[in-house]
C-alpha positions as CSV (number, residue, x, y, z in Angstrom):
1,X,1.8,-20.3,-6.7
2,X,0.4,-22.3,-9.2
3,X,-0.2,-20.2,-13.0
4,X,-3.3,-20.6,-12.6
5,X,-4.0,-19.2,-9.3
6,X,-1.0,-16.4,-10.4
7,X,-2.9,-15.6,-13.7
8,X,-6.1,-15.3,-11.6
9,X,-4.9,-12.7,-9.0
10,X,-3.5,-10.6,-11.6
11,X,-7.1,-10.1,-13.5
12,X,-9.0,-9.8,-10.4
13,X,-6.6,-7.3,-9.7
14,X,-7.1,-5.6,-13.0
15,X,-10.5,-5.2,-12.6
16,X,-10.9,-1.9,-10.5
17,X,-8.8,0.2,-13.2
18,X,-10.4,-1.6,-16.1
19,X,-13.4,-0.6,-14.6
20,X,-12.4,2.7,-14.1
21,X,-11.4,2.8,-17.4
22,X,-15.0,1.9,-19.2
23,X,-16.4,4.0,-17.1
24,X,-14.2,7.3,-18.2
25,X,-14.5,6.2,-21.7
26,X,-18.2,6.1,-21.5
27,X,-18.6,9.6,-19.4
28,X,-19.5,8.1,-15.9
29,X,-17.6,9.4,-13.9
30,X,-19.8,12.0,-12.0
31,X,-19.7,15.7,-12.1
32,X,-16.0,16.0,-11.6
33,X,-14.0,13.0,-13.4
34,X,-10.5,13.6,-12.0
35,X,-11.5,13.7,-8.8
36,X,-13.6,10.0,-8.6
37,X,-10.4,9.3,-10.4
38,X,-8.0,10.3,-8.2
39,X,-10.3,8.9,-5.3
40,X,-10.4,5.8,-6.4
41,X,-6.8,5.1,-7.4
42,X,-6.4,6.1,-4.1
43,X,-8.4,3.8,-2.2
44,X,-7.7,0.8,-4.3
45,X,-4.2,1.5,-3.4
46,X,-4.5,1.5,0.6
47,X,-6.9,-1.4,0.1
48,X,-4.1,-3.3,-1.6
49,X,-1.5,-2.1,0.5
50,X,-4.1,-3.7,3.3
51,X,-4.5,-7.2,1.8
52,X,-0.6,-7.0,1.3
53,X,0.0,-6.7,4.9
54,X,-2.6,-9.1,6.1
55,X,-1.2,-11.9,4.2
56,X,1.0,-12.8,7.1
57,X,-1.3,-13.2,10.0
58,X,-3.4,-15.2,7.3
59,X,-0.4,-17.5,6.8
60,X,0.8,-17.5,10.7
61,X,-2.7,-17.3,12.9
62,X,-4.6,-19.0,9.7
63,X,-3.2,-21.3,8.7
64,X,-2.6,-20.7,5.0
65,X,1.0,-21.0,4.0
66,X,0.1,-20.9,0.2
67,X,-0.8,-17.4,0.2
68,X,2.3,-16.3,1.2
69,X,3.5,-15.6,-2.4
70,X,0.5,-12.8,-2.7
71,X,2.2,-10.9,-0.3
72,X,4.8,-9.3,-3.2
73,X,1.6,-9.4,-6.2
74,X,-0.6,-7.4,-3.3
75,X,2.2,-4.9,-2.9
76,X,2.6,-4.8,-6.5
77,X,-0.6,-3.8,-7.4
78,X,-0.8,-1.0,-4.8
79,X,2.2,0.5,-6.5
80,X,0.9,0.3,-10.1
81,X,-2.6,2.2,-8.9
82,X,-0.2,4.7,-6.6
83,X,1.3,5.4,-9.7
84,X,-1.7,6.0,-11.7
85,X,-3.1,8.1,-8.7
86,X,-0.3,10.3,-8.8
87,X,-0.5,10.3,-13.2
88,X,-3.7,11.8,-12.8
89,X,-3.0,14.4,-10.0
90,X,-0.1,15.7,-12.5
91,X,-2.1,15.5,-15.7
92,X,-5.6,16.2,-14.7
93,X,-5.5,18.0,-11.5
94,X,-2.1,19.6,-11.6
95,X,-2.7,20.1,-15.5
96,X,1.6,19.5,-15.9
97,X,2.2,22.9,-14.2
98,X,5.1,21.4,-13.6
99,X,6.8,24.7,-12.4
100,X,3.9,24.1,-9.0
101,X,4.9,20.4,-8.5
102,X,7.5,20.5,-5.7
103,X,5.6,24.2,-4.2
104,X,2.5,21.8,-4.2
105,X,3.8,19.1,-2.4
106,X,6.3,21.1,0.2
107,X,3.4,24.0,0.7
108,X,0.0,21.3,1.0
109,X,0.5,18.7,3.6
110,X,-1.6,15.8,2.2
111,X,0.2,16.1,-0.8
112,X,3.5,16.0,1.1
113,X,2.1,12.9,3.3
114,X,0.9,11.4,-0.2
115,X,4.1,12.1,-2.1
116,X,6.2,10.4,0.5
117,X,4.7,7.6,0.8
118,X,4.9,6.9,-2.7
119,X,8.6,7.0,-3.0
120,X,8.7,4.5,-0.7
121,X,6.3,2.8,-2.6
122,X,8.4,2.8,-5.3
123,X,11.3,1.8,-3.1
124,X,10.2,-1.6,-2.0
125,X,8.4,-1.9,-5.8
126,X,12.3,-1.5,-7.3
127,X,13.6,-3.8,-4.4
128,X,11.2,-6.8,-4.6
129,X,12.8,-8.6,-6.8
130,X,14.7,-11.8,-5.8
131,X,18.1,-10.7,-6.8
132,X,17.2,-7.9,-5.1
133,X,16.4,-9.4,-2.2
134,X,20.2,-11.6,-2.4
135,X,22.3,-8.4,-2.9
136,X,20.6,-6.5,-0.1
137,X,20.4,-9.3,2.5
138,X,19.8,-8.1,5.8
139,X,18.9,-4.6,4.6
140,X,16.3,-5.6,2.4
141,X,14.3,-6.9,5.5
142,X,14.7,-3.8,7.2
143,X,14.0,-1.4,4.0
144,X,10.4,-3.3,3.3
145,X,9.6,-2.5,6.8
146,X,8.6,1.0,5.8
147,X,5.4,-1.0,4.6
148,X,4.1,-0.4,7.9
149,X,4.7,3.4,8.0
150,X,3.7,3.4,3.9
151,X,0.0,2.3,5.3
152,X,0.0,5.1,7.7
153,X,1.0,7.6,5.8
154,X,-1.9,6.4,3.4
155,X,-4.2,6.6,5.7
156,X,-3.5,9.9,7.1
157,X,-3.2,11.4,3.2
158,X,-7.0,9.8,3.2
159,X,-8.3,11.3,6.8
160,X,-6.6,15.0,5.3
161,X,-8.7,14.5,2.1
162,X,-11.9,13.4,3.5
163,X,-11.7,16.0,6.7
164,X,-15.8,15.9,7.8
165,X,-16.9,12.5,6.8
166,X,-14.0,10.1,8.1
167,X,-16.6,6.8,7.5
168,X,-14.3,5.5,5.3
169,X,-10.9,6.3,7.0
170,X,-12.1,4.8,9.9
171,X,-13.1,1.4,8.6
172,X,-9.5,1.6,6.8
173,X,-8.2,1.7,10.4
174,X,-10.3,-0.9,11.7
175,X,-8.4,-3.0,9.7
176,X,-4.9,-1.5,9.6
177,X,-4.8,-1.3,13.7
178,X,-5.3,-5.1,14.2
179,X,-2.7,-5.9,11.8
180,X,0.0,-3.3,13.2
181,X,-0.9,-4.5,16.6
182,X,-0.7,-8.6,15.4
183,X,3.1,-7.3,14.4
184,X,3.9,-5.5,17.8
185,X,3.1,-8.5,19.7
186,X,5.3,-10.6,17.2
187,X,8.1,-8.4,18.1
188,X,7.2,-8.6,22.1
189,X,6.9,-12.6,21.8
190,X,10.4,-12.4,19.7
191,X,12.1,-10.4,22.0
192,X,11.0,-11.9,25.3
193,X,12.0,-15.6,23.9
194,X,15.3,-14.3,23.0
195,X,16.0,-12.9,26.4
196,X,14.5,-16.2,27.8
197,X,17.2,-18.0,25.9
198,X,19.9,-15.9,26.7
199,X,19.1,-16.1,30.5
200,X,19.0,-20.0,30.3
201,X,22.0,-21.5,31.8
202,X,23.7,-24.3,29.3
C-alpha cells in the first residue's frame, strides 16, 4: 500500500463522521439528534465491517491482490465509529447513568447483542497489530475469526432496532450472506483436498 493510496483511504474514511460532525454543529440532525447519531455510527460501522470482510474474495475470485492491506484499515475504521456509537449511547442516550449501564445491557437484548459484539471488536482492534500477530501465532488466526460472528451480531443489533421496516437489514444481508457462504465453501474445498491428499497413496 502505497502513502498515497494509504493516505487516501483514511480520508475517505473520515468523511461520514466529519460529516456527521458539520451536520451536529450546524443543527441538522432531525428532530431527535442522538438518535440519527447513534443510527448512523451504527451503520457506518456494519458497512465497514462489510467492505472488511469482502476484501478477500476481491483479492481471491477478483483478482486484486493489492487490496489486501485494506482488510486491517476496513476493520479499523469499523472499530473507531463502534466506539463513537457506543460514546453517544452513554452520553446522550444513557445520559452517564452509569449506575443503569450493565442493567441496560443484561436486561435489553439489542443492547446485549450490540455490547458484545463490540468487545470483540475491540479484541481483534487490540490484536491487529503485527507484533501482535508474531506473539499470538496460530491463535491470532483463530481469535480474528470472530469477525464473522462480529457481522452477525451487527446485523441482528440492527434487525432488533429497526423491528417493522427491515429494508435496510435486509440489503445488509444481501451482502453479508454471499460473503459467509464464499468462506463456507473455502472451508469445504480445504477440507475435501486435504482428505484427498491424505487418501493418496505415496
Amino acid at each position: 500500500m502505497t502513502k498515497f493510496a494509504k493516505w487516501s483511504v483514511f480520508c475517505l474514511g473520515m468523511v461520514p463522521f466529519l460529516v456527521l460532525l458539520y451536520r451536529a454543529l450546524s443543527n441538522n440532525l432531525g428532530p431527535d439528534p442522538a438518535d440519527t447519531l447513534a443510527a448512523e455510527t451504527g451503520e457506518w460501522t456494519l458497512r465497514f465491517l462489510l467492505l472488511s470482510l469482502a476484501i478477500t474474495p476481491l483479492r481471491n475470485i477478483g483478482g486484486w491482490p493489492k487490496v489486501f492491506p485494506y482488510r486491517r484499515t476496513f476493520g479499523l475504521f469499523a472499530l473507531f465509529y463502534a466506539s463513537v456509537h457506543f460514546l453517544i449511547y452513554l452520553v446522550f442516550l444513557l445520559q452517564l447513568r452509569w449506575s443503569e449501564i450493565s442493567e441496560d445491557i443484561l436486561e435489553r437484548p439489542y443492547i446485549t447483542v450490540g455490547f458484545t459484539a463490540f468487545l470483540m471488536l475491540v479484541a481483534l482492534g487490540v490484536t491487529s497489530t503485527k507484533a501482535m500477530m508474531k506473539r499470538m501465532g496460530r491463535r491470532w488466526r483463530q481469535l480474528h475469526k470472530l469477525v464473522y460472528l462480529i457481522n452477525i451480531l451487527g446485523l441482528i443489533h440492527l434487525i432488533w432496532i429497526l423491528r417493522t421496516d427491515l429494508t435496510e437489514a435486509v440489503f445488509y444481508a444481501s451482502i453479508l450472506l454471499p460473503l459467509l457462504a464464499y468462506r463456507v465453501y473455502k472451508y469445504y474445498v480445504r477440507k475435501t483436498s486435504s482428505h484427498i491428499n491424505l487418501s493418496t497413496p505415496n
